[in-house]
Backbone as XML, in Angstrom:
<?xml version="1.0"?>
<chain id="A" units="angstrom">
  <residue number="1" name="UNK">
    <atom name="N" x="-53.988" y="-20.165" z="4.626"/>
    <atom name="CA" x="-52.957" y="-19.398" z="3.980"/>
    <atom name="C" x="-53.486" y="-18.022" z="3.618"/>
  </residue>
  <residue number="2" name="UNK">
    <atom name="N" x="-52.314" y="-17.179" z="3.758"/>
    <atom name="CA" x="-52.930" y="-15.770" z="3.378"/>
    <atom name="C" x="-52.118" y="-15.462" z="2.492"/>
  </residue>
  <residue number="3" name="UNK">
    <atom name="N" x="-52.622" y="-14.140" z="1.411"/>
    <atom name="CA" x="-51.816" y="-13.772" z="0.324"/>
    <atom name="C" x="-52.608" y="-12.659" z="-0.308"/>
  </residue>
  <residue number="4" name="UNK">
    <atom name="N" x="-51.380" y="-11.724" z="-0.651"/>
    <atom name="CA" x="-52.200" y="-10.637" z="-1.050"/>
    <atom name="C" x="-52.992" y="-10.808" z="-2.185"/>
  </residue>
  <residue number="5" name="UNK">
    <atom name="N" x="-54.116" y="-9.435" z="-2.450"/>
    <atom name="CA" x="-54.802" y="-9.546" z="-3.850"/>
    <atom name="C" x="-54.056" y="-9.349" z="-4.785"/>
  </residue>
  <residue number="6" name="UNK">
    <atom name="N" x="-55.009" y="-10.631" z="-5.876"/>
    <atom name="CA" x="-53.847" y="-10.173" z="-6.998"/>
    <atom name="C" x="-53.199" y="-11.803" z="-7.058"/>
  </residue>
  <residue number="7" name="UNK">
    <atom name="N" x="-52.919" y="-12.671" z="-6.267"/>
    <atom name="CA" x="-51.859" y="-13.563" z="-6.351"/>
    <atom name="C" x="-52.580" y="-14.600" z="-6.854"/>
  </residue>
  <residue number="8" name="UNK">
    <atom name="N" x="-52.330" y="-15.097" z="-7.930"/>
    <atom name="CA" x="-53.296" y="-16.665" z="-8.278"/>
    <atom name="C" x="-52.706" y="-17.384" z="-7.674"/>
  </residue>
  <residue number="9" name="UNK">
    <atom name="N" x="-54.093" y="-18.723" z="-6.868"/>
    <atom name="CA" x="-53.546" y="-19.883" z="-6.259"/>
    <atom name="C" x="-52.826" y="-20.426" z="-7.031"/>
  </residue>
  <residue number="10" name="UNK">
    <atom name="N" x="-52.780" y="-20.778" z="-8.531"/>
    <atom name="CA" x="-51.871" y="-21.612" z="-9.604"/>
    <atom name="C" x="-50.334" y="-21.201" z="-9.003"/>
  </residue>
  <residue number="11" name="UNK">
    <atom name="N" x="-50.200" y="-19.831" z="-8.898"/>
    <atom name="CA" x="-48.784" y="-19.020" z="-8.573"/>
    <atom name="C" x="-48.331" y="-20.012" z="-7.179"/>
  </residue>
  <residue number="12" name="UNK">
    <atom name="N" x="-49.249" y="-19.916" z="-6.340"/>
    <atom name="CA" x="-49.032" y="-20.298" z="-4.860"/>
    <atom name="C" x="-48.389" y="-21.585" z="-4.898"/>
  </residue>
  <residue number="13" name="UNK">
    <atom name="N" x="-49.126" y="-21.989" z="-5.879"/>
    <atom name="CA" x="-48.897" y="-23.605" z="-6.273"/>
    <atom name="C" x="-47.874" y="-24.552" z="-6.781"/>
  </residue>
  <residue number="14" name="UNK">
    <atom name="N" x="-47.345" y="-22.973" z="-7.666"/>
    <atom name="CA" x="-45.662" y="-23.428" z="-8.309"/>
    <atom name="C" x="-44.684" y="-23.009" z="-7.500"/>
  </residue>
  <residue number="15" name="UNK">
    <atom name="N" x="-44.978" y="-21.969" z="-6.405"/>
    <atom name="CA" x="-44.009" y="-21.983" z="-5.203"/>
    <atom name="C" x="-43.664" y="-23.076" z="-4.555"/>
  </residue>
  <residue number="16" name="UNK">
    <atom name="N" x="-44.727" y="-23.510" z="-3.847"/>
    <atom name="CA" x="-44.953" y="-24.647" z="-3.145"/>
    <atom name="C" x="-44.524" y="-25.885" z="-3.625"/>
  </residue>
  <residue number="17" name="UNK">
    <atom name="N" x="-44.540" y="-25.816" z="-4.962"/>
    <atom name="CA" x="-43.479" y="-27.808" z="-5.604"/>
    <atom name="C" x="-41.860" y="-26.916" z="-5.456"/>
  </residue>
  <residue number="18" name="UNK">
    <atom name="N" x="-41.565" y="-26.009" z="-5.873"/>
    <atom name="CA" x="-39.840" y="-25.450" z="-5.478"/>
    <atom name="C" x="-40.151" y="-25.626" z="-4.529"/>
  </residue>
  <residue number="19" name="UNK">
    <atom name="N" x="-40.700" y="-25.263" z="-3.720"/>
    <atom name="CA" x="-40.013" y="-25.291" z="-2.116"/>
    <atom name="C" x="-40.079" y="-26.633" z="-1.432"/>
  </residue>
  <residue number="20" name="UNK">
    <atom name="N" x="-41.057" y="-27.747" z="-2.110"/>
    <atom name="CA" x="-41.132" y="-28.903" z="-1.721"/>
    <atom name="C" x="-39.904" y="-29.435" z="-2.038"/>
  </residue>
  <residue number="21" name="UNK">
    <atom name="N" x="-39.412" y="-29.469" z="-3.302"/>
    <atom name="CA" x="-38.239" y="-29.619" z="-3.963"/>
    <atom name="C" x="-36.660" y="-29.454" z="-3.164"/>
  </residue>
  <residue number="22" name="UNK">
    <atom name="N" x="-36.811" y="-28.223" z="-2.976"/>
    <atom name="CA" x="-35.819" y="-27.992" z="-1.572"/>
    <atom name="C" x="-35.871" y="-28.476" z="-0.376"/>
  </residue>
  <residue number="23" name="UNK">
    <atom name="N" x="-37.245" y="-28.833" z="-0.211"/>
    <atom name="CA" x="-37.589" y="-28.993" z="1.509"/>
    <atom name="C" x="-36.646" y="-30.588" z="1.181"/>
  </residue>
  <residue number="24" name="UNK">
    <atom name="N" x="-36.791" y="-31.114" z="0.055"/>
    <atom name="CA" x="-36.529" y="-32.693" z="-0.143"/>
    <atom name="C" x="-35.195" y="-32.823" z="-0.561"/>
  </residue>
  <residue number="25" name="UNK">
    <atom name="N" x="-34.819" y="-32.147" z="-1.299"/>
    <atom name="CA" x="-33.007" y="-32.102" z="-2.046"/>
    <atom name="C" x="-31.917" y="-31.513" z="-1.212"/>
  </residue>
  <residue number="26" name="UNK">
    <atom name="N" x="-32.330" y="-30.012" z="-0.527"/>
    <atom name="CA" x="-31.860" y="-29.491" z="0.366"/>
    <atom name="C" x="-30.881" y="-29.042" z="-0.266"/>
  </residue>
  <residue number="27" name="UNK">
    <atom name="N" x="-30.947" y="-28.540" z="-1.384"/>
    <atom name="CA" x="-30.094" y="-28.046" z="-2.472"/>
    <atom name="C" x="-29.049" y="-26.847" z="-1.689"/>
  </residue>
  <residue number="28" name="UNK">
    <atom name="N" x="-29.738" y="-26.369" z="-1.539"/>
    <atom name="CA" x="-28.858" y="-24.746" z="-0.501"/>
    <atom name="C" x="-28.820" y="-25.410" z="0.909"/>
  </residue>
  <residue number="29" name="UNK">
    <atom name="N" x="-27.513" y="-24.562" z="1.579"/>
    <atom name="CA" x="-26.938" y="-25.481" z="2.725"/>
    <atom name="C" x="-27.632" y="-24.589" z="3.713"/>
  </residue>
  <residue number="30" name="UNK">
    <atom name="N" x="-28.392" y="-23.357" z="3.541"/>
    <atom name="CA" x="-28.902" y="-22.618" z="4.686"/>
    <atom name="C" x="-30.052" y="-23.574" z="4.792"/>
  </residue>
  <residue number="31" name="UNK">
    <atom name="N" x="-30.635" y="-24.680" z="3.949"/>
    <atom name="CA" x="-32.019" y="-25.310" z="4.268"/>
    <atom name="C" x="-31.264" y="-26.343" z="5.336"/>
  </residue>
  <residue number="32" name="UNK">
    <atom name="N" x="-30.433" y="-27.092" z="5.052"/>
    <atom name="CA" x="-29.704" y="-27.759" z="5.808"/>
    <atom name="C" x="-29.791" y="-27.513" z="7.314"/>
  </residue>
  <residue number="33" name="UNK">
    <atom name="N" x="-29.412" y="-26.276" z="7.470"/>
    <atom name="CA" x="-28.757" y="-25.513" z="8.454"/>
    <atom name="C" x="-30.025" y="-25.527" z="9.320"/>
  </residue>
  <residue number="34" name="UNK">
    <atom name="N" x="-31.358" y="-24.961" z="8.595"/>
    <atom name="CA" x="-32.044" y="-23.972" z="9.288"/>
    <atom name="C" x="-33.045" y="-25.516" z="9.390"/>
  </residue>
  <residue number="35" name="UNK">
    <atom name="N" x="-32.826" y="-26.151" z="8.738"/>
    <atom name="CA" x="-33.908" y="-27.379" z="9.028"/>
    <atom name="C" x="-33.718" y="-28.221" z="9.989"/>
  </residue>
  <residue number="36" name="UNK">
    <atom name="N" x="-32.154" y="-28.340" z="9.954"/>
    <atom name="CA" x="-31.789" y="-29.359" z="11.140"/>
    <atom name="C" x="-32.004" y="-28.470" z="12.751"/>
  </residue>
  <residue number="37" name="UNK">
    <atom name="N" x="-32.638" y="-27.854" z="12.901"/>
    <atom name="CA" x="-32.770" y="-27.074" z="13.842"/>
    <atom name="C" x="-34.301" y="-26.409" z="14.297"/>
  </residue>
  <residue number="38" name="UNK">
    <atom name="N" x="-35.247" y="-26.551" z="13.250"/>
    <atom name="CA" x="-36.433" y="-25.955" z="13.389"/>
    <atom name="C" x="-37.623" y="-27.025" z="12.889"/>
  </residue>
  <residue number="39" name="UNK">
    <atom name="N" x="-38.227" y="-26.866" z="12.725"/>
    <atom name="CA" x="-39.647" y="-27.594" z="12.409"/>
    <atom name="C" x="-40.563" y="-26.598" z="11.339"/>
  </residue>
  <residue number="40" name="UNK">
    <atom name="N" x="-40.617" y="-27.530" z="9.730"/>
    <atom name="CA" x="-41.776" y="-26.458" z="9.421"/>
    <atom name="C" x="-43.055" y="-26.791" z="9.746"/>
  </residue>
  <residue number="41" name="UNK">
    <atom name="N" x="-44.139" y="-26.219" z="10.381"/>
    <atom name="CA" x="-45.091" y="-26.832" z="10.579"/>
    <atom name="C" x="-45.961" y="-27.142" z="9.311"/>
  </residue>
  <residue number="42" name="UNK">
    <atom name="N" x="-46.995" y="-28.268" z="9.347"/>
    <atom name="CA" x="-47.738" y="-28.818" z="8.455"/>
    <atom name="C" x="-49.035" y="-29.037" z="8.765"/>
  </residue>
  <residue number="43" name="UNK">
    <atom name="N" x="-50.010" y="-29.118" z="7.785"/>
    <atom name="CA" x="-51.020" y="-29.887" z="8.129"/>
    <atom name="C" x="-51.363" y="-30.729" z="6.291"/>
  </residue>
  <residue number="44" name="UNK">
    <atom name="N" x="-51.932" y="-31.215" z="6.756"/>
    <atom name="CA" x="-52.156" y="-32.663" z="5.205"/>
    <atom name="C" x="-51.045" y="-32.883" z="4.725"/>
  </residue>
  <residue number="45" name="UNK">
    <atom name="N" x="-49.528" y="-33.028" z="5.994"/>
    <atom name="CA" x="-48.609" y="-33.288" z="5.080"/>
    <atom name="C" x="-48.041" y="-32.367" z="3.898"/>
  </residue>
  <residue number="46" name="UNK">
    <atom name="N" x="-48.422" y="-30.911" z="4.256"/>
    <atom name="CA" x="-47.820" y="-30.079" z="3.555"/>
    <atom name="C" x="-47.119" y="-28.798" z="4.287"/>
  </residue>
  <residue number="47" name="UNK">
    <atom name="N" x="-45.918" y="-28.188" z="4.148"/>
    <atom name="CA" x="-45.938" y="-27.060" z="4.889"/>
    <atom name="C" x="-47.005" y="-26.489" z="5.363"/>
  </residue>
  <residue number="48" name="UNK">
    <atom name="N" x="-46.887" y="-25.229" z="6.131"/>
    <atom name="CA" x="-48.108" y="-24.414" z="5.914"/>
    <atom name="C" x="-47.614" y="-23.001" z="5.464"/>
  </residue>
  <residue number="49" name="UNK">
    <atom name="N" x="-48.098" y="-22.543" z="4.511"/>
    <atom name="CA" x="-47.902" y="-21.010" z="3.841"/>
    <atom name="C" x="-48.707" y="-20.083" z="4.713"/>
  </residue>
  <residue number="50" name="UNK">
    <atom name="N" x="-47.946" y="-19.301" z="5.529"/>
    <atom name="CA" x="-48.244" y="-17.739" z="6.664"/>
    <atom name="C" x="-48.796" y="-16.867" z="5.645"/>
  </residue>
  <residue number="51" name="UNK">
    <atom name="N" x="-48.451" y="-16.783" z="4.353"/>
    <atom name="CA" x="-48.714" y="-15.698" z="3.494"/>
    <atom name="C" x="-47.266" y="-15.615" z="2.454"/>
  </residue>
  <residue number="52" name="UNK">
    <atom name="N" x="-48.043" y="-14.966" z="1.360"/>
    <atom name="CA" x="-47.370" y="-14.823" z="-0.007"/>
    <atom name="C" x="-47.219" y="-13.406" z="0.286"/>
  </residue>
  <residue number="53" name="UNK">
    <atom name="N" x="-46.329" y="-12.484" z="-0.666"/>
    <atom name="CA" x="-46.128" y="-11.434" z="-0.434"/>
    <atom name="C" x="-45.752" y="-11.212" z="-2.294"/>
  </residue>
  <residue number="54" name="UNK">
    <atom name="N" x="-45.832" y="-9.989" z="-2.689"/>
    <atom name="CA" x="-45.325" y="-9.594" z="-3.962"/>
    <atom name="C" x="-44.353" y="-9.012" z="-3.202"/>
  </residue>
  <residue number="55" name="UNK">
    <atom name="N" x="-42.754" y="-8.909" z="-3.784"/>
    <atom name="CA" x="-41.708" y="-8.072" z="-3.917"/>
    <atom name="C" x="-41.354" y="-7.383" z="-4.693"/>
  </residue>
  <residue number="56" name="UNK">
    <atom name="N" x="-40.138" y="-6.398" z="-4.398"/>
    <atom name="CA" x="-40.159" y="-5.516" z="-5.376"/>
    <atom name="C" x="-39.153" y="-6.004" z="-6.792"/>
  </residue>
  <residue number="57" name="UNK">
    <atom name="N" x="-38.907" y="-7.780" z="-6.243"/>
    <atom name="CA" x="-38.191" y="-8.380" z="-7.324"/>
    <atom name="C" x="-39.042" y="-9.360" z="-7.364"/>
  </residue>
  <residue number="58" name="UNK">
    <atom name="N" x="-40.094" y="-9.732" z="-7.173"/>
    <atom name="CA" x="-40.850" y="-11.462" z="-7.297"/>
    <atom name="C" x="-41.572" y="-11.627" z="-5.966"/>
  </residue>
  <residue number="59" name="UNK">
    <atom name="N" x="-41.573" y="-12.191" z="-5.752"/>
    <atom name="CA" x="-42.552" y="-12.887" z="-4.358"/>
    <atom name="C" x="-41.847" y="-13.375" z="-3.350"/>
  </residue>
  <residue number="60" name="UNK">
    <atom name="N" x="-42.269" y="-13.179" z="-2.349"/>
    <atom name="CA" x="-41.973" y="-13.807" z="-0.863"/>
    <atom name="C" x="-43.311" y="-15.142" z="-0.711"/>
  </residue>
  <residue number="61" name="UNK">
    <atom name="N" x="-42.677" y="-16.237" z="-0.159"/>
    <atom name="CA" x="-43.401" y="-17.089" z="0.185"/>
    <atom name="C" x="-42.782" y="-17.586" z="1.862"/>
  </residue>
  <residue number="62" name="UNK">
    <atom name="N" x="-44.147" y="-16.697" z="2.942"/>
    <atom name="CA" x="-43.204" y="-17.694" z="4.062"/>
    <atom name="C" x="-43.819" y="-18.630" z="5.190"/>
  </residue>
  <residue number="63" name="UNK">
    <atom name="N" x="-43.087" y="-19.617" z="5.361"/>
    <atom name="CA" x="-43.600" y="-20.659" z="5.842"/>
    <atom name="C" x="-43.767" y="-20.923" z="7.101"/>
  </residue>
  <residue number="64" name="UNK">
    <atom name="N" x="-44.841" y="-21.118" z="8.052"/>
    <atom name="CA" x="-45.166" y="-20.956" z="9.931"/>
    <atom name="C" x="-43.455" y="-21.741" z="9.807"/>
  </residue>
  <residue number="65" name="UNK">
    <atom name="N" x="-43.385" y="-21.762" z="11.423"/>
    <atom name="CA" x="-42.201" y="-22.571" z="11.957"/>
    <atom name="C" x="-43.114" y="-22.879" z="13.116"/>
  </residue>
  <residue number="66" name="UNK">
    <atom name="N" x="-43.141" y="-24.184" z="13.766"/>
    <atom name="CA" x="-43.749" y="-24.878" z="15.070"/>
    <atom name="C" x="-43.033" y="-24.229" z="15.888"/>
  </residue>
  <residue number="67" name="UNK">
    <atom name="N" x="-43.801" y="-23.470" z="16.772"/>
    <atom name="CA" x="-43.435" y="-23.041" z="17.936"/>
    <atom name="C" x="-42.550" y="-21.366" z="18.124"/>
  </residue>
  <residue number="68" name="UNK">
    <atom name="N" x="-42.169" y="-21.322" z="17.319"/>
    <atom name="CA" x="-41.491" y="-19.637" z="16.662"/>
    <atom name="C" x="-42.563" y="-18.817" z="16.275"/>
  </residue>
  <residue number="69" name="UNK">
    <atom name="N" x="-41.835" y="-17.771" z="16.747"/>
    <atom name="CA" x="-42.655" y="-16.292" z="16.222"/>
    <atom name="C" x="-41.735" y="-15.765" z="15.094"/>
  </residue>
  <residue number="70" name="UNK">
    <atom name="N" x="-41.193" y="-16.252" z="14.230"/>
    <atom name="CA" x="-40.475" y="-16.063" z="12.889"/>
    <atom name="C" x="-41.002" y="-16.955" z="11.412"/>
  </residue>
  <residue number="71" name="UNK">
    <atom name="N" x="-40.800" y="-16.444" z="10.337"/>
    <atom name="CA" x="-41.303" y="-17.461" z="9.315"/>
    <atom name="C" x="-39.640" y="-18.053" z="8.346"/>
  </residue>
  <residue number="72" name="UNK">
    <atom name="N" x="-39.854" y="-19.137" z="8.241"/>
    <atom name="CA" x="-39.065" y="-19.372" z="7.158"/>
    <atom name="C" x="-39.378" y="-18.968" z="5.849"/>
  </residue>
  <residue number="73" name="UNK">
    <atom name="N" x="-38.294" y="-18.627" z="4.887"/>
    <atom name="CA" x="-38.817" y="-17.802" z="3.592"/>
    <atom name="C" x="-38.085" y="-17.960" z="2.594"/>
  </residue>
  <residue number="74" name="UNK">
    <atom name="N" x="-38.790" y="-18.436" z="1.613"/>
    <atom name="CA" x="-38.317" y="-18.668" z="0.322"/>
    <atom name="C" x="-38.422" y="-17.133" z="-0.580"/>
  </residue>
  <residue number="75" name="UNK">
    <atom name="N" x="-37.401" y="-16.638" z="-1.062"/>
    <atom name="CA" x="-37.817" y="-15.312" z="-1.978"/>
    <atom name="C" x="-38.003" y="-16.327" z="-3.553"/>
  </residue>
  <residue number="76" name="UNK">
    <atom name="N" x="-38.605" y="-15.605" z="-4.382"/>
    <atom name="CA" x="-38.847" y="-15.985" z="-5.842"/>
    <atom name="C" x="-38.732" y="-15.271" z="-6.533"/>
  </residue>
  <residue number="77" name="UNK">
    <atom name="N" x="-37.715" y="-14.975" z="-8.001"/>
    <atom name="CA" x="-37.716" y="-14.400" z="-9.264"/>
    <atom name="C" x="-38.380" y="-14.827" z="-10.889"/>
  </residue>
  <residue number="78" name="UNK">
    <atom name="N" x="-38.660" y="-13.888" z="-11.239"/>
    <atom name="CA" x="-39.143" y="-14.576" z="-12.245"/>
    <atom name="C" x="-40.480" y="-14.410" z="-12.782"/>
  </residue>
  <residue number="79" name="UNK">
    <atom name="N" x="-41.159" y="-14.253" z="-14.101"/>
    <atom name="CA" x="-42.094" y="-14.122" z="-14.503"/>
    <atom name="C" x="-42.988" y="-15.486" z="-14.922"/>
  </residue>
  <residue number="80" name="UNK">
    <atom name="N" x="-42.648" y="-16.308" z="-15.302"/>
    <atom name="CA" x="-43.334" y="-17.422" z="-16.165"/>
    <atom name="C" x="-42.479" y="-18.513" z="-15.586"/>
  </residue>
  <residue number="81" name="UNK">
    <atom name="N" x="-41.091" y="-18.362" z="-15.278"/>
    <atom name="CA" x="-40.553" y="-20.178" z="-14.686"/>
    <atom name="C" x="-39.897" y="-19.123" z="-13.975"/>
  </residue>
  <residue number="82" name="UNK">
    <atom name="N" x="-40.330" y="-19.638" z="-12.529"/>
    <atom name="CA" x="-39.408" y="-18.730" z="-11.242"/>
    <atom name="C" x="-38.610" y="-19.845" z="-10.560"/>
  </residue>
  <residue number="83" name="UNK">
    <atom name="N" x="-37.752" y="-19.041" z="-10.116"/>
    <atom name="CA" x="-36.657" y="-19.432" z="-9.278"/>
    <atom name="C" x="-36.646" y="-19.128" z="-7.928"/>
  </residue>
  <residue number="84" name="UNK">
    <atom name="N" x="-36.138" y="-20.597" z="-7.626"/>
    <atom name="CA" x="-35.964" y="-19.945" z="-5.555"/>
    <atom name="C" x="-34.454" y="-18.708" z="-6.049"/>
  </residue>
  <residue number="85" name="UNK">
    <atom name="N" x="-34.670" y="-17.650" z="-5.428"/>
    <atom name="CA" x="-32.855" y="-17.143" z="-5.228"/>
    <atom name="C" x="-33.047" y="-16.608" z="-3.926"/>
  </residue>
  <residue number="86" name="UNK">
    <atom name="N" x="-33.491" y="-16.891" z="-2.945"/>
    <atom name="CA" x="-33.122" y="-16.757" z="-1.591"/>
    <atom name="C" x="-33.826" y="-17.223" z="-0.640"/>
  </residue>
  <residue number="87" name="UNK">
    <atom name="N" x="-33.305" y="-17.606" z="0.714"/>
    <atom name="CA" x="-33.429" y="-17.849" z="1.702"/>
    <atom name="C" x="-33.351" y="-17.084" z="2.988"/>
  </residue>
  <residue number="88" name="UNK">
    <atom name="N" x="-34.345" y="-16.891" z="4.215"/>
    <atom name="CA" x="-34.229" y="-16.037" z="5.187"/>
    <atom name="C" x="-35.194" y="-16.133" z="6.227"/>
  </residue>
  <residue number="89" name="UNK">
    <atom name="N" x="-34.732" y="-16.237" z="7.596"/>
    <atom name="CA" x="-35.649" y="-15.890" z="8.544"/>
    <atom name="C" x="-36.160" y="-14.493" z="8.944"/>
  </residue>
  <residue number="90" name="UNK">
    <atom name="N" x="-37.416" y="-14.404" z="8.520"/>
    <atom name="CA" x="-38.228" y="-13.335" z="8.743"/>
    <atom name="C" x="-39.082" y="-13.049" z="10.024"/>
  </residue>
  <residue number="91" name="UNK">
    <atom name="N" x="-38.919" y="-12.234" z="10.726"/>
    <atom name="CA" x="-39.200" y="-11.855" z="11.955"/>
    <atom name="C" x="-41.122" y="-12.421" z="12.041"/>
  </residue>
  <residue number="92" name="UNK">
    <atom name="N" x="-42.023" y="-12.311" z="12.919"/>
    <atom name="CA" x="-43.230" y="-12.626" z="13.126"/>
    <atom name="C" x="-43.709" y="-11.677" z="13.835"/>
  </residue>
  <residue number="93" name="UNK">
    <atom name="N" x="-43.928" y="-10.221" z="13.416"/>
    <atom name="CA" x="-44.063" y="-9.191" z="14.223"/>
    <atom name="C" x="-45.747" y="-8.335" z="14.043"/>
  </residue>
  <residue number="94" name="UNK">
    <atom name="N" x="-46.558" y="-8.453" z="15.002"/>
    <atom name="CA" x="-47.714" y="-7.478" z="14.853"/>
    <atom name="C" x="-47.482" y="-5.584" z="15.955"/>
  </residue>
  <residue number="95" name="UNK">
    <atom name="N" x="-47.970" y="-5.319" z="15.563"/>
    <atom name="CA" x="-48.019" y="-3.881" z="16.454"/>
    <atom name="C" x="-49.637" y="-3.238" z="16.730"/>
  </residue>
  <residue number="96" name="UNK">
    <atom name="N" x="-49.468" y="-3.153" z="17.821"/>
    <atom name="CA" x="-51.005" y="-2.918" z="18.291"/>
    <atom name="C" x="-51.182" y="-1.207" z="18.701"/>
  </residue>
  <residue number="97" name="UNK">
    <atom name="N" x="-51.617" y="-1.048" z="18.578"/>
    <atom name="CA" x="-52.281" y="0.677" z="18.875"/>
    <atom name="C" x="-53.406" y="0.963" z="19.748"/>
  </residue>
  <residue number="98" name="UNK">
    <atom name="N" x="-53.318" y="1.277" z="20.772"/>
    <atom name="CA" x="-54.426" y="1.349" z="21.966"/>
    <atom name="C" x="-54.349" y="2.767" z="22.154"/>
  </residue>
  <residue number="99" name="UNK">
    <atom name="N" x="-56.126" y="3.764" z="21.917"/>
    <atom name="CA" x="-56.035" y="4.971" z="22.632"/>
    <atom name="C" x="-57.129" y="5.068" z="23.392"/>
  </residue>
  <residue number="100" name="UNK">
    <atom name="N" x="-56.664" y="6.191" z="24.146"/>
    <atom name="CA" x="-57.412" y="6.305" z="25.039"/>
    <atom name="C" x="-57.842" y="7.304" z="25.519"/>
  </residue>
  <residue number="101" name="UNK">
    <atom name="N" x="-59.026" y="7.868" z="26.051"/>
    <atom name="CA" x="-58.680" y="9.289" z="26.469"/>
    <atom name="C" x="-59.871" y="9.742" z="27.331"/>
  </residue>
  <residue number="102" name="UNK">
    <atom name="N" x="-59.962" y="10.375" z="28.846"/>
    <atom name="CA" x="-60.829" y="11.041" z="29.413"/>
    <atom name="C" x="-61.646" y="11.854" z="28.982"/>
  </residue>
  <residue number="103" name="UNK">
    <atom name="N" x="-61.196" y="12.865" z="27.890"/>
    <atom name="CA" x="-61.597" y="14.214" z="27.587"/>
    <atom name="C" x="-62.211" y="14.038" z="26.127"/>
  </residue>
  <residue number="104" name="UNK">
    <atom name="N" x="-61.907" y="12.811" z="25.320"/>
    <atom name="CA" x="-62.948" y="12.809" z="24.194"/>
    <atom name="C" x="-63.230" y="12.176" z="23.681"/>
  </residue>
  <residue number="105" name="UNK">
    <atom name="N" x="-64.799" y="12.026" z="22.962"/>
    <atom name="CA" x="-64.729" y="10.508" z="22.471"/>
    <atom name="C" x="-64.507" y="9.775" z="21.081"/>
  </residue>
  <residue number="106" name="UNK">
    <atom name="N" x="-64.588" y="8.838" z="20.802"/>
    <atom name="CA" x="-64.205" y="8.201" z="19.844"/>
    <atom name="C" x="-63.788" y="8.966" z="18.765"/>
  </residue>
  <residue number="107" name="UNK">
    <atom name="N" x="-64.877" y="9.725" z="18.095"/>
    <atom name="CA" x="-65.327" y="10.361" z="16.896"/>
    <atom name="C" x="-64.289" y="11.855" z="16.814"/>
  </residue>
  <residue number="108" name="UNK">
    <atom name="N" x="-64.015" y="12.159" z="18.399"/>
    <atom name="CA" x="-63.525" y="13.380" z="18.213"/>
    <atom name="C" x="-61.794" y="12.840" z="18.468"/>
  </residue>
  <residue number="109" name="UNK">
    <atom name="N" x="-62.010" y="11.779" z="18.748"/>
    <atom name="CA" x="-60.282" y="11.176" z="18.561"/>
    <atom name="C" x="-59.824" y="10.776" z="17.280"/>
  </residue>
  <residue number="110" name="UNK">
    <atom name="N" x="-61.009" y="10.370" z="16.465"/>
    <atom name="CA" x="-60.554" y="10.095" z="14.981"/>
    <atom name="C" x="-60.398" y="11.113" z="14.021"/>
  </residue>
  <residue number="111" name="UNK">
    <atom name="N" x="-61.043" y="12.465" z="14.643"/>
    <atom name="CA" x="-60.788" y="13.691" z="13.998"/>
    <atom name="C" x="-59.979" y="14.338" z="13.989"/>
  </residue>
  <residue number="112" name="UNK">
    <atom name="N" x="-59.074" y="14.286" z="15.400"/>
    <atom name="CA" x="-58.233" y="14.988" z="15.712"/>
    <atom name="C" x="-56.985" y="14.759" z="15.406"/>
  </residue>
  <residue number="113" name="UNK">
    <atom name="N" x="-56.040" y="15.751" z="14.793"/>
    <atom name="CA" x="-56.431" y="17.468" z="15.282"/>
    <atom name="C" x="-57.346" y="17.778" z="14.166"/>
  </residue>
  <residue number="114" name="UNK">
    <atom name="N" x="-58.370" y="18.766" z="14.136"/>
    <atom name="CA" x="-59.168" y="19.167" z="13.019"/>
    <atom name="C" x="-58.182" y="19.702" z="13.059"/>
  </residue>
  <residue number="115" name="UNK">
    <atom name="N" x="-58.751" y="20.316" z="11.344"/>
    <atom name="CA" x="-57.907" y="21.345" z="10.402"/>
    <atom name="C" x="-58.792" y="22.499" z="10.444"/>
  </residue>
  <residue number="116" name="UNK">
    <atom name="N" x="-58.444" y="23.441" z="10.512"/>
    <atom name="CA" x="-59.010" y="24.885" z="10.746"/>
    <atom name="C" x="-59.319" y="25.464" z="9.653"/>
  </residue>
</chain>
């Protein structure tokens, strides 16, 4: 599991019983929806957490999916007793940056453009 600095595992921890909670009650009908259709992946019998995120209202917690390049995602509010208040499939996106160049090397590609 990944998660930014800053996040106590305890935090990670009270996500993870809500969302177990849901994964089991299925309280909201988008879990319904999105469960009868996908797979969260697990290992020891537990989801697996892709990464925690701080928001600019509470935390993102989102969960691999078997076989998808998307995460399932619980949002969280709340300071001291948080709340699930949303649900969402979140894209699984990296971006890579490759340069290259005949005419210069490394050092003068990380410089460039100098400033005069």
């Amino acid at each position: 599991m990944r998660s930014e600095t800053g996040i106590k595992p305890e935090l990670v921890q009270q996500f993870l019983e809500i969302s177990l909670k849901e994964f089991k009650e299925r309280n909201w009908g988008v879990t319904e929806q999105y469960l009868g259709v996908m797979e969260i992946l697990t290992e020891d019998d537990l989801p697996v957490i892709a990464k925690v995120e701080e928001t600019e209202d509470g935390y993102a917690v989102y969960f691999a999916v078997r076989a998808e390049k998307f995460y399932y995602t619980h949002y969280f509010e709340g300071s001291n007793s948080f709340q699930l208040i949303a649900i969402d499939i979140t894209p699984c996106t990296e971006a890579y940056l490759s340069v290259y160049s005949d005419k210069m090397d490394v050092d003068e590609m990380i410089t460039y453009p100098q400033k005069a």
